[in-house]
N, C-alpha and C positions, 0 to 999 in steps of 0.2 A: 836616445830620443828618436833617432832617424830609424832606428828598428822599432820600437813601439809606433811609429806614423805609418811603418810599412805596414806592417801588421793589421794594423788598424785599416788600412787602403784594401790590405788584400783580405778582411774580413766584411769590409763595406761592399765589395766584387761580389763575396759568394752569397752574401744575401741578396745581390739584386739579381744573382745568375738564377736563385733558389727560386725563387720571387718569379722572375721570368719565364722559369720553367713550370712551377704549378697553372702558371696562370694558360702555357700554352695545352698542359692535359687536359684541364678543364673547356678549352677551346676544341677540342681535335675529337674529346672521347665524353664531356660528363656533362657541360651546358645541354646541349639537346633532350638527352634524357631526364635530368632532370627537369626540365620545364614541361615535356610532356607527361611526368609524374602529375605536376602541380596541376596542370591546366583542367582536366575532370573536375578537381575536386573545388575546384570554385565555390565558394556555399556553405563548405563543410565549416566545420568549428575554427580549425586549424587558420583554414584562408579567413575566417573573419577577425580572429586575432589580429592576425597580420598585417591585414586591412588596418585596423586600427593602429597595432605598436608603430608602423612605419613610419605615421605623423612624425614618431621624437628623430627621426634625423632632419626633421626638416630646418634650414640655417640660421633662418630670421631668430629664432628666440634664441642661440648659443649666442651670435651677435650681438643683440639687446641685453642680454645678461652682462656679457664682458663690457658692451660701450658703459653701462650703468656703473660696473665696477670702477672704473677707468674713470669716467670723467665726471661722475658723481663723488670718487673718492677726489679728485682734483679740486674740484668746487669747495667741497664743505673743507678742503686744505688750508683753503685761504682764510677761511673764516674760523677755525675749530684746532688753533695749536696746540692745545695741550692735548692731541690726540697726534701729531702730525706725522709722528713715525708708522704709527699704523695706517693711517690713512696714508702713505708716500707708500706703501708696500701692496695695499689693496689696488692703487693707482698704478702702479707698476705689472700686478697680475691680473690686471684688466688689460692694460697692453699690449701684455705678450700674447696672452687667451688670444686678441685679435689679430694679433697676428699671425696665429698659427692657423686660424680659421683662415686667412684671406691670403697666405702665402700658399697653403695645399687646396685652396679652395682654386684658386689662379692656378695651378699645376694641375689639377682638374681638367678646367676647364679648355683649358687649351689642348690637352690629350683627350678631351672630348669631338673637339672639331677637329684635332688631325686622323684620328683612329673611323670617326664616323660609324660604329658599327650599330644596325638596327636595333629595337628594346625590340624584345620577345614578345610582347603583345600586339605587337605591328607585324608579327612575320606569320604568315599563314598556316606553312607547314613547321614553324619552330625549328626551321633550320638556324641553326649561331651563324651561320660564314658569310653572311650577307653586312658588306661593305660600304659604307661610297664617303673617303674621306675627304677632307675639309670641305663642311655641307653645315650650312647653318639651320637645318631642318632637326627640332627637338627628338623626332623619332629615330634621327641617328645618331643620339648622344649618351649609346649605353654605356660604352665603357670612358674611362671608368665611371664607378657609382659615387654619385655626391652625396645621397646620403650615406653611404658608409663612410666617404673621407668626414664627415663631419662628424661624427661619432667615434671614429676612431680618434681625429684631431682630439675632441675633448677625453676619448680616454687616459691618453699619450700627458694632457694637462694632467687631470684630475689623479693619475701615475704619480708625477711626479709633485705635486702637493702632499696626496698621502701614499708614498709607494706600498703599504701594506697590503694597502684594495685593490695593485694590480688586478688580482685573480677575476674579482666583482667586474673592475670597468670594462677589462676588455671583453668579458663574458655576456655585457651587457652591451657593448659595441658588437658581437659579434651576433647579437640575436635579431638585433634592429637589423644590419645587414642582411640577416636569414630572410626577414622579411620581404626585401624587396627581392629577393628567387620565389619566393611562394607565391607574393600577387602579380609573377610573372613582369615587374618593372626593368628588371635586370638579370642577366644570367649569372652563374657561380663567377665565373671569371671576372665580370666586372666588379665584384664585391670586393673580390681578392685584391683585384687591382685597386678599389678604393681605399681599400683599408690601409694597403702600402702607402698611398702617397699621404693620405692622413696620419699616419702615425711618423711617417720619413720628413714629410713637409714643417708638422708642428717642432718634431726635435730639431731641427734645420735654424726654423725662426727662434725659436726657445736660446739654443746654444749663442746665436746672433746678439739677441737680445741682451743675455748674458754680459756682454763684455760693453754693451751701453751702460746710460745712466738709468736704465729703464731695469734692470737685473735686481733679483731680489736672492739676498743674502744669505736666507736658511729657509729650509723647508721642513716643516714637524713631520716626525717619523709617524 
């Protein structure tokens, strides 16, 4: 047991050293250039796509979905027993759903105002290294990206309900991300950084959950 927690401690290490390292290449060598890739082609097809997929990270509707889950399976609980196992299960994956959104969403946010680093459409010459931490000014709240932790969050859910679609969710978490480097909202790095704490934060809440009354039993393959 105390060798598998090791183990387990000293592989939670290398991914956050791994983790912290890609996100400083793309700090030092690849954020700049790519944003002055992006920034020309404003217009083109590519940036109108983007424009548009970016909307799906935005938080309100994952929210709304999971509160509806959540407190709508509560409700009709009280009324509707000969269903009550599934509706306590539906109430239960509305809970966690939220809390996985609102525990990495909070670890977001907070490494938003300490990091302070400007979004790329507010920097002139598209320099990344421009700083000025704990700043309640939105235009220096690039890293991390919220909408990547929010998309990645519901990947990390939507994973572990049908683990088969890993391939799909995160591929579709990771495109929504791409977007906000293309309309220039965010650099590489900050995506990077979102999708860590979205995917890190939701298993965090998830595993917590777990061991409440709030834990759901089986998950269909």
């Amino acid at each position: 047991m105390k060798r598998r927690s090791l183990n387990r401690g000293l592989a939670t290490v290398a991914v956050v050293l791994s983790i912290a390292g890609l996100i400083a290449i793309n700090v030092i060598w690849l954020d700049g250039p790519a944003a002055r890739h992006f920034q020309p082609r404003f217009g083109d097809p590519l940036h109108v796509i983007a424009a548009r997929w970016t909307d799906l990270g935005k938080a309100e509707a994952y929210f709304l979905v999971a509160a509806i889950a959540a407190f709508g399976a509560w409700l009709l609980g009280r009324f509707w027993k000969t269903q009550e196992r599934v509706l306590l299960k539906v109430r239960n994956l509305g809970v966690q759903a939220l809390a996985m959104f609102l525990f990495s969403g909070i670890l977001v946010q907070l490494f938003k105002h300490i990091i302070g680093r400007k979004r790329p459409y507010a920097v002139a010459d598209l320099s990344p290294h421009e700083f000025h931490p704990l700043t309640t000014n939105y235009e220096f709240h690039s890293m991390p990206s919220g909408h990547s932790q929010v998309v990645f969050s519901a990947a990390t859910f939507l994973t572990i309900l049908w683990p088969k679609g890993l391939v799909l969710w995160y591929a579709l978490a990771a495109l929504i991300a791409a977007s906000r480097v293309i309309t220039l909202n965010h650099w590489i790095s900050d995506t990077i950084a979102g999708a860590f704490f979205g995917t890190a934060g939701a298993l965090l809440a998830w595993r917590y959950l777990q061991r409440t009354r709030f834990r759901v039993e089986t998950f269909p393959n």
